[in-house]
C-alpha positions in Angstrom: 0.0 0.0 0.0 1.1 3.5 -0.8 1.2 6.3 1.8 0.8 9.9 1.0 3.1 12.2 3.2 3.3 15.7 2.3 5.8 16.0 -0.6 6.3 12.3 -0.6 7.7 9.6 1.4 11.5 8.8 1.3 12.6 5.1 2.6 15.9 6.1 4.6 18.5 2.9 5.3 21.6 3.7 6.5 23.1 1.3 9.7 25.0 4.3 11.0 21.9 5.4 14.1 22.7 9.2 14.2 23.0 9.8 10.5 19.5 8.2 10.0 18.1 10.0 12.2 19.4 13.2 10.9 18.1 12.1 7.2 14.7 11.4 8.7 14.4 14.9 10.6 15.6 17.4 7.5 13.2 15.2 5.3 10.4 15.7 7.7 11.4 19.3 8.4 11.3 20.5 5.2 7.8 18.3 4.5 8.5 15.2 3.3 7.1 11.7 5.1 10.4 9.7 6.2 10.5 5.5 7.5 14.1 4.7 9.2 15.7 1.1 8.5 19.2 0.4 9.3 19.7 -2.6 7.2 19.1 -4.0 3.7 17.3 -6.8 5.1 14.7 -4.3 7.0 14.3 -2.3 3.7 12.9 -5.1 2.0 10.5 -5.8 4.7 9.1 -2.5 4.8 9.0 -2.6 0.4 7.1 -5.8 1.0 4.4 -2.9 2.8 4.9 0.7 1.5 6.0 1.7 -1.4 7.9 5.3 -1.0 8.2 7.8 -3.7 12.0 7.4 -3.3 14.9 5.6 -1.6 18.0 6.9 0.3 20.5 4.1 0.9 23.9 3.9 2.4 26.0 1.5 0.5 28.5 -0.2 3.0 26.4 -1.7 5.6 27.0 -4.8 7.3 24.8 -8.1 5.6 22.7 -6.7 2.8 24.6 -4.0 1.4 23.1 -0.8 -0.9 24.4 -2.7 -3.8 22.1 -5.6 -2.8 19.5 -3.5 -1.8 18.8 -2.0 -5.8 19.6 -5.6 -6.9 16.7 -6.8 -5.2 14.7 -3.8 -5.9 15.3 -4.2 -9.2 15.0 -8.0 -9.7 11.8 -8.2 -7.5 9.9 -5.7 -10.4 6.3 -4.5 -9.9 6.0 -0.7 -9.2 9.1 -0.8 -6.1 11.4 -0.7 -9.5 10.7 2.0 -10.6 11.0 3.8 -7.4 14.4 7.0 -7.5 17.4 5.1 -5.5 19.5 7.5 -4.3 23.2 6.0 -2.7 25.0 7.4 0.2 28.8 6.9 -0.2 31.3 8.0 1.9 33.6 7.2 -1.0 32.9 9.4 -4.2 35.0 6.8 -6.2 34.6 6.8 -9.7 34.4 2.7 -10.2 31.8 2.8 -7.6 29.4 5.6 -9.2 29.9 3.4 -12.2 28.3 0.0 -10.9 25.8 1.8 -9.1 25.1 3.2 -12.5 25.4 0.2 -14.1 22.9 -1.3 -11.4 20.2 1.3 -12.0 20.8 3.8 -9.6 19.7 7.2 -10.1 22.2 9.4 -7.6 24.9 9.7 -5.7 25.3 12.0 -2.5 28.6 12.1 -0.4 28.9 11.9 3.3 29.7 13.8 5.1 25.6 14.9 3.7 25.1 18.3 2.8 21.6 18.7 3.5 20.7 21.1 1.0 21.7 19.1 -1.6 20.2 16.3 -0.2 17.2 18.1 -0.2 17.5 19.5 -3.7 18.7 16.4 -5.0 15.3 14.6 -3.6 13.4 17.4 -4.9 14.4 17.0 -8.4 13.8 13.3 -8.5 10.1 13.3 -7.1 9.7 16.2 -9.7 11.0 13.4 -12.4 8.4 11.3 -11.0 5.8 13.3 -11.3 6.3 14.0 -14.8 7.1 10.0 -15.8 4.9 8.7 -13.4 4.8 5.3 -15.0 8.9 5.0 -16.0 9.0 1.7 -15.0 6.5 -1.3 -15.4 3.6 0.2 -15.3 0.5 -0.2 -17.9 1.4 2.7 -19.3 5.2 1.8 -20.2 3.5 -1.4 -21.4 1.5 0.3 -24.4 4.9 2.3 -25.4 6.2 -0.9 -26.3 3.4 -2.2 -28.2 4.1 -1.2 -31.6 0.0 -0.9 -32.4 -0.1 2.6 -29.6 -1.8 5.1 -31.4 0.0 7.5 -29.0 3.3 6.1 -29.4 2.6 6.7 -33.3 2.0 10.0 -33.1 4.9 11.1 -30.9 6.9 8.7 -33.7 5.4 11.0 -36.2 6.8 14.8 -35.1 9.9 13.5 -34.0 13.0 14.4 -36.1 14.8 11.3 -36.3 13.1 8.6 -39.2 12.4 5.3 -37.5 10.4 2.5 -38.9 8.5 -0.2 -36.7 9.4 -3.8 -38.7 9.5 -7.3 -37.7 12.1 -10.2 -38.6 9.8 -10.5 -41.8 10.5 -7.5 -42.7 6.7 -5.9 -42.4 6.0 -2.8 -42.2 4.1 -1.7 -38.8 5.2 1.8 -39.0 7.0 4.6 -40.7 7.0 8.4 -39.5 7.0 11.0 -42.0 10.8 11.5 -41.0 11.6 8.1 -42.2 9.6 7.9 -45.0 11.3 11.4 -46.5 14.5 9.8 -45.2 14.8 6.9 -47.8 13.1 9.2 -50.8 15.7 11.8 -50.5 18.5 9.5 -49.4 17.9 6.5 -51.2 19.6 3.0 -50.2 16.1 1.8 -48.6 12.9 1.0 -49.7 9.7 0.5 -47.6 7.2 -0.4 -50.0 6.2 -3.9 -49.5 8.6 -4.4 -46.4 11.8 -2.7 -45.4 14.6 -3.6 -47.8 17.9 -2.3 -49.2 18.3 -1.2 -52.5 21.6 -3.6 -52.9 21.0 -7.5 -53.8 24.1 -8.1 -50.9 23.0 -5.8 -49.1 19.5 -6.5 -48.5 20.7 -10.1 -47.4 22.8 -8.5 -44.6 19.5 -6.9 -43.7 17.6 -9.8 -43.7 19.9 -11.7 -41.5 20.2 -8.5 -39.3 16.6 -8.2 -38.6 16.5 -11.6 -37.5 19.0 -11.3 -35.1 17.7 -8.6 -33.7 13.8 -9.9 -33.3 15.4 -13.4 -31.9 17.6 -11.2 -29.4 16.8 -12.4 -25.5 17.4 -8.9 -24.0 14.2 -6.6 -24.9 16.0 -3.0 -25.6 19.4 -4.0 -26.2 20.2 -1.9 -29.8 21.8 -3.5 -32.6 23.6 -1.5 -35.2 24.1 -2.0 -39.6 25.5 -0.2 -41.6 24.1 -0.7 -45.2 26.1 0.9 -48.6 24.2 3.3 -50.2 26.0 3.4 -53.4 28.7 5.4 -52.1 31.0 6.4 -48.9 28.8 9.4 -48.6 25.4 7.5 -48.3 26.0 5.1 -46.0 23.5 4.5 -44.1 23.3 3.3 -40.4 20.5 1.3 -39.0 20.0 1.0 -34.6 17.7 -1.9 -33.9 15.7 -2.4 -30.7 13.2 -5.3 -30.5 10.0 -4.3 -28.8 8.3 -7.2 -26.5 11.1 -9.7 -27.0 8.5 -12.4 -25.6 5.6 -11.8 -27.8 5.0 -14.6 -30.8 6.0 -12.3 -33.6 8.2 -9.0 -31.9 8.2 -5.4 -33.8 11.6 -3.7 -33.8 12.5 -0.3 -34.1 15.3 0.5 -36.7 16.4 4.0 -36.5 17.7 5.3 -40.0 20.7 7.5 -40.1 23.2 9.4 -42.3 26.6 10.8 -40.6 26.7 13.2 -43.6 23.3 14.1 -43.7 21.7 14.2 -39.8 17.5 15.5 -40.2 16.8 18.9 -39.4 14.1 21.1 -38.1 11.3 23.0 -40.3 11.8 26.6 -40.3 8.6 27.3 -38.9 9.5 24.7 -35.7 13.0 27.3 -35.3 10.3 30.3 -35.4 8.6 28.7 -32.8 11.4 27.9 -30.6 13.9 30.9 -31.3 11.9 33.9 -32.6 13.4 33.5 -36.1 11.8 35.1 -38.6 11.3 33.2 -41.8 14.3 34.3 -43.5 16.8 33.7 -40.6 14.9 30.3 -40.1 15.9 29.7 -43.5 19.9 31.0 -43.4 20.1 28.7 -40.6 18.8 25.6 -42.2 21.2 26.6 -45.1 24.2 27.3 -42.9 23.4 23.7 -41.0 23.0 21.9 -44.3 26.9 23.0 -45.2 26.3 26.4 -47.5 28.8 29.1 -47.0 27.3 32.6 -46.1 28.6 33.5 -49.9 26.5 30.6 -51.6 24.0 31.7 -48.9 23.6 35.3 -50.2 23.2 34.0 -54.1 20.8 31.5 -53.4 18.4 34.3 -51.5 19.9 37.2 -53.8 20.5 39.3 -51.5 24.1 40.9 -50.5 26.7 39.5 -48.1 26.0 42.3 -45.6 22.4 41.0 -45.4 23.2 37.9 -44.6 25.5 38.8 -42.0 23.4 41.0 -40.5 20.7 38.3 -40.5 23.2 36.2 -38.6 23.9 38.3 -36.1 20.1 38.4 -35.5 19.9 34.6 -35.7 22.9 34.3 -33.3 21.6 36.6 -30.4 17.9 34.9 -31.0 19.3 31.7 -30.1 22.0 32.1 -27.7 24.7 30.7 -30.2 28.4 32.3 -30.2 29.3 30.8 -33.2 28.0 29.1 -36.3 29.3 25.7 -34.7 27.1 26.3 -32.1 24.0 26.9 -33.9 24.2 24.2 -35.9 24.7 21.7 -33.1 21.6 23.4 -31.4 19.6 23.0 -35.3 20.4 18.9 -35.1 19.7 19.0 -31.2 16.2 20.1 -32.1 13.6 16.8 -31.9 11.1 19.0 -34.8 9.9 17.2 -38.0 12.7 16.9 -40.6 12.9 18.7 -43.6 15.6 19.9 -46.3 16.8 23.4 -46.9 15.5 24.6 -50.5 
């Protein structure tokens, strides 16, 4: 059963007595519910009746360790997974950030505890929490997976990056709009019929990769190709991820890429976001897809000084000091794809 407590209730373990009582009080204090175990063992009992809204766990402790603990979190599933695990260490170690990393755990604090980061840091997390309150195994993360989600299909649909929903018989499920303009501009790919390359040899590799993948035991584990376009400068990569690895007949993901050519916003996504006018919206797209400001100016006719006064605009619009920097921001943006006329 969950409990409600103010903010939300934190499960404190620590075996040190005077630390976890400290925890407990600065949680309450500043309105947060608190329950005080101080050992692994007693954790798990008390998971076995509440379920908190996040965890604060010292990792050397005598028995059951905090490594244990999120192992056994973890393992045991149902909603207690998804719950924020937060480590106390008295040894910010790289290596050991890294398994608890590697184990699922979400932070690290350092003792001697600051408080105020404790508290911020406890803050933020519940916040996440709020705002993904089903990150875990709930229903909801259930129908993300199933490739049929009208809602995951139209989030699939405005995002940026083209991705395809197949299966190991190559069957279409799914295309965005990204990936469908992908593989008529880029070429390499078809999808009409089923996903195949363009490239007798090719499209063997991609049969035999798309097996793989929908066979693979580990759900979410991404696979990569890389399939010939034709030429060095359209080669195309592929990242796999089979959906529902237990299901009779799995969908996979395949993400379609192109070093040379990565998707970028529409204009009127960078108005949105920045301000641009349509103009700048367009110098960007320009200056992002390679064109010098000189090719830049003939292909608007307009003069040089335009442009660069145009750029300046763009530039203190979006916070970029350089040109670098806007066109990592312009690839950074999750908008529809399109290509500069």
């Amino acid at each position: 059963m969950r409990r409600r407590d103010g903010k939300g209730l934190v499960l404190c373990i620590d075996d040190e007595a005077d630390l976890l009582r400290d925890l407990a009080d600065e949680l309450r204090e500043a309105g947060y519910g608190a329950i005080e175990v101080a050992s692994g063992e007693a954790a798990l009992e008390q998971l076995a009746r509440v379920q908190p809204d996040l965890i604060l766990c010292d990792i050397s402790m005598p028995g059951m360790d905090g490594y244990g603990v999120l192992q056994a979190v973890k393992a045991g599933g149902g909603p207690n997974a998804a719950i924020p695990f937060v480590f106390l260490t008295a040894l910010a170690e790289r290596q050991q950030i890294i398994d608890g990393k590697r184990l699922g755990a979400d932070d690290y604090l350092v003792k001697p505890i600051d408080y105020d980061l404790m508290l911020a840091t406890v803050e933020a997390r519940l916040r996440q929490v709020k705002l993904w309150p089903d990150r875990g195994t709930g229903p909801a993360a259930q129908r993300w997976s199933d490739a049929s989600s009208p809602e995951a299909m139209r989030v699939l649909d405005v995002l940026a990056t083209p991705v395809v929903v197949t299966d190991a018989e190559r069957r279409i499920h799914f295309a965005n709009i990204a990936a469908r303009k992908f593989v008529e501009e880029v070429g390499g790919l078809v999808l009409d019929g089923g996903i195949s390359a363009c490239d007798d040899a090719e499209n063997r590799k991609l049969g035999m990769w798309l097996r793989e993948v929908g066979t693979g035991e580990s759900e979410g584990e991404v696979a990569t190709l890389t399939i010939s376009a034709g030429s060095d400068e359209h080669d195309l990569s592929l990242f796999g991820i089979a959906l529902q690895s237990g299901r009779a007949e799995p969908h996979i993901a395949v993400f379609l890429g192109n070093r040379q050519r990565p998707p970028l916003p529409r204009p009127e996504t960078l108005s949105s976001i920045y301000g641009l006018t349509p103009t700048e919206a367009r110098i960007s797209l320009l200056l992002a897809g390679g064109a010098k400001p000189a090719l830049i100016a003939a292909t608007l006719g307009v003069s040089a000084s335009t442009v660069a006064f145009h750029l300046r605009n763009i530039f203190e619009k979006t916070g970029a000091d350089r040109q670098a920097t806007l066109v990592r921001l312009l690839f950074s943006c999750p908008a529809i794809s399109t290509t500069p006329d």
